[in-house]
C-alpha positions in Angstrom: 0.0 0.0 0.0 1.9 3.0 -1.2 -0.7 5.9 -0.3 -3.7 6.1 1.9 -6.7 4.8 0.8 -9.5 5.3 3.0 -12.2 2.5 2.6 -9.6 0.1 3.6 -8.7 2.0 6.7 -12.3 2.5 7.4 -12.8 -1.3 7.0 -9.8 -2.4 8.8 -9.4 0.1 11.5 -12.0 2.2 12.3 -14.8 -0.1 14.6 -17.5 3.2 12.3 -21.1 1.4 13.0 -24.7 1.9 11.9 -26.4 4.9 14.0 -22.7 6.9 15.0 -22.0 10.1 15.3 -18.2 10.9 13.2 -17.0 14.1 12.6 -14.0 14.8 9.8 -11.9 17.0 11.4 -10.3 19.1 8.5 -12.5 17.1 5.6 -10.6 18.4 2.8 -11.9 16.5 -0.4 -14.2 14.0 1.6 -12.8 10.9 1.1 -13.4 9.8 4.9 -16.3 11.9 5.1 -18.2 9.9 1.7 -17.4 6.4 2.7 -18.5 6.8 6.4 -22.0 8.3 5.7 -22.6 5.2 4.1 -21.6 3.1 6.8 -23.3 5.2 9.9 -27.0 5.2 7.5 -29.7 7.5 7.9 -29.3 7.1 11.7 -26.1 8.2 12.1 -24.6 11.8 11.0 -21.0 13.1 10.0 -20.0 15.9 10.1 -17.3 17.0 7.6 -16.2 20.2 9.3 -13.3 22.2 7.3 -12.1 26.0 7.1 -11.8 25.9 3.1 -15.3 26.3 2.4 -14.5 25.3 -1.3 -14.3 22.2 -0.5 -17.1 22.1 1.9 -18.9 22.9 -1.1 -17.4 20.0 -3.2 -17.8 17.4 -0.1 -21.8 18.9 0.1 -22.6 18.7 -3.5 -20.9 15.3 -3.9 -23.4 13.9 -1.1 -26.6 14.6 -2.7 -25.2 13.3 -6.1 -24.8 9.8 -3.8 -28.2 10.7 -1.9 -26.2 11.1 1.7 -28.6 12.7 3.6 -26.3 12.6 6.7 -23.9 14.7 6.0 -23.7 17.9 7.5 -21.1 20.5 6.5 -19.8 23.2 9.3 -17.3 25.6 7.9 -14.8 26.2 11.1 -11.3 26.8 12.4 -10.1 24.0 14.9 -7.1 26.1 15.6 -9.4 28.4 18.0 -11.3 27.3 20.9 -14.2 25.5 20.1 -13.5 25.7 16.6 -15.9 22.6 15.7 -18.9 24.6 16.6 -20.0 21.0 17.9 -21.5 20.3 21.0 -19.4 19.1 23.9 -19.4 15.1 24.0 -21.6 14.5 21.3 -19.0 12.7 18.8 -18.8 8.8 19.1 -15.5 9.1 16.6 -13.4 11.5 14.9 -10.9 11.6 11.8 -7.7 13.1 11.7 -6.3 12.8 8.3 -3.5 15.0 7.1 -4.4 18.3 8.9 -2.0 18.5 12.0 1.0 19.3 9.0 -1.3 22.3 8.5 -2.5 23.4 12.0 -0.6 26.5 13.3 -1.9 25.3 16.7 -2.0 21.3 17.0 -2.9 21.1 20.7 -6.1 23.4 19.9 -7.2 21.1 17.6 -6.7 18.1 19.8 -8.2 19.6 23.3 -11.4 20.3 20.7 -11.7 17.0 19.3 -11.3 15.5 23.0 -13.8 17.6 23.8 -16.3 17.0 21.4 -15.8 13.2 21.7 -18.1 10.9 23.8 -16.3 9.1 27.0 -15.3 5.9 25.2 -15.2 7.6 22.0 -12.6 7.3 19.9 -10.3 9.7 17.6 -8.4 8.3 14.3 -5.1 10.0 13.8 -3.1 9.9 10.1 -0.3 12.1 9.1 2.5 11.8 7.2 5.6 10.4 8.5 7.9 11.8 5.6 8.5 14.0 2.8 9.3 13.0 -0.6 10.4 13.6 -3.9 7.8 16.7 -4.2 5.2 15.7 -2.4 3.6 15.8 1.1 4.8 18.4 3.0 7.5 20.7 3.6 9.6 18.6 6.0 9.4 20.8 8.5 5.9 21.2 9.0 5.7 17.4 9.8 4.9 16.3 13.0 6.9 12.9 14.0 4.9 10.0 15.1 6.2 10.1 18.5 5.5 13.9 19.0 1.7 13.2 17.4 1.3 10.6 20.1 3.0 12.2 23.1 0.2 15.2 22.3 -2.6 13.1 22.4 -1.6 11.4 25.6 -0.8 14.9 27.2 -4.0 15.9 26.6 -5.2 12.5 28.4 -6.4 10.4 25.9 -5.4 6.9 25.7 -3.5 5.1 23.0 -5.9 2.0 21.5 -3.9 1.1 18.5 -1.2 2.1 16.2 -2.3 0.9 12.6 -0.5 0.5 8.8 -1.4 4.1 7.4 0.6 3.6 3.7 4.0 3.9 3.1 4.5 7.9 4.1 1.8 8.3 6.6 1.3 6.8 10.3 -2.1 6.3 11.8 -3.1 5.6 15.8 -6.5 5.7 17.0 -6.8 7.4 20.6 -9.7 6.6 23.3 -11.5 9.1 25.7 -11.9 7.5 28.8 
């Protein structure tokens, strides 16, 4: 597996039922977003919540084309406090996928998702571990694995899993107690 590819994470990783609650932190083009409304139905909701609202617009249009009626787009800025615009512990899962790189503050973005997320809830972490040949990031923006994970810990979440992300990405999945 040379790049991410997100049904298969779902699939292998993610524990996403019928009747959740997700929210796609920094949705980007919806990948995550997409194959997870399927999986959750018309009981469960995601929210693909992003700052570019571009492609909240893309992600929104591309859900009624597939008939997802459970999408719900919020156009936010998880660097600031509350930036999710979500209600506190209403989120039974959460995807992180390639926005820390980005994030001027990462800590913001995880003390929101943490406190967003249901006790026993569970936040899915994937970055990239590398820069290459053009593209990814700018090697300095990276953030490490092990600085990714002592974050999340700090902030008192719990490690459940470390998982195969593709070749130049890393992915854990945290638990709030």
């Amino acid at each position: 597996m040379a790049f991410v590819k997100p049904e298969e994470i779902i699939r292998k990783y993610f524990e996403i039922e019928p009747g959740m609650t997700v929210a796609d932190f920094g949705a980007g083009s919806g990948y995550y977003t997409l194959a997870i409304a399927k999986i959750v139905g018309n009981s469960g909701v995601v929210y693909a919540v992003d700052v570019q609202q571009d492609l909240l617009a893309r992600i929104k249009s591309h859900a009624q084309k597939e008939d997802l009626k459970n999408v719900e787009i919020i156009w936010a800025d998880l660097d600031k406090s509350e930036g999710s615009r979500l209600t506190e512990s209403s989120v039974d899962f959460i995807v992180i996928s390639n926005l820390l790189f980005q994030t001027e503050d990462k800590e913001a973005v995880i003390k929101e998702a943490s406190r967003v997320l249901k006790s026993g809830g569970k936040i899915a972490v994937i970055d990239w571990s590398d820069s290459f040949g053009g593209l990814g990031p700018k090697r300095e923006d990276i953030i490490d694995k092990e600085s990714c994970k002592k974050i999340f810990l700090e902030t008192g979440l719990i490690l459940n899993k470390e998982f195969e992300a593709g070749e130049h990405h890393y992915g854990f999945i945290f638990k709030k107690q």
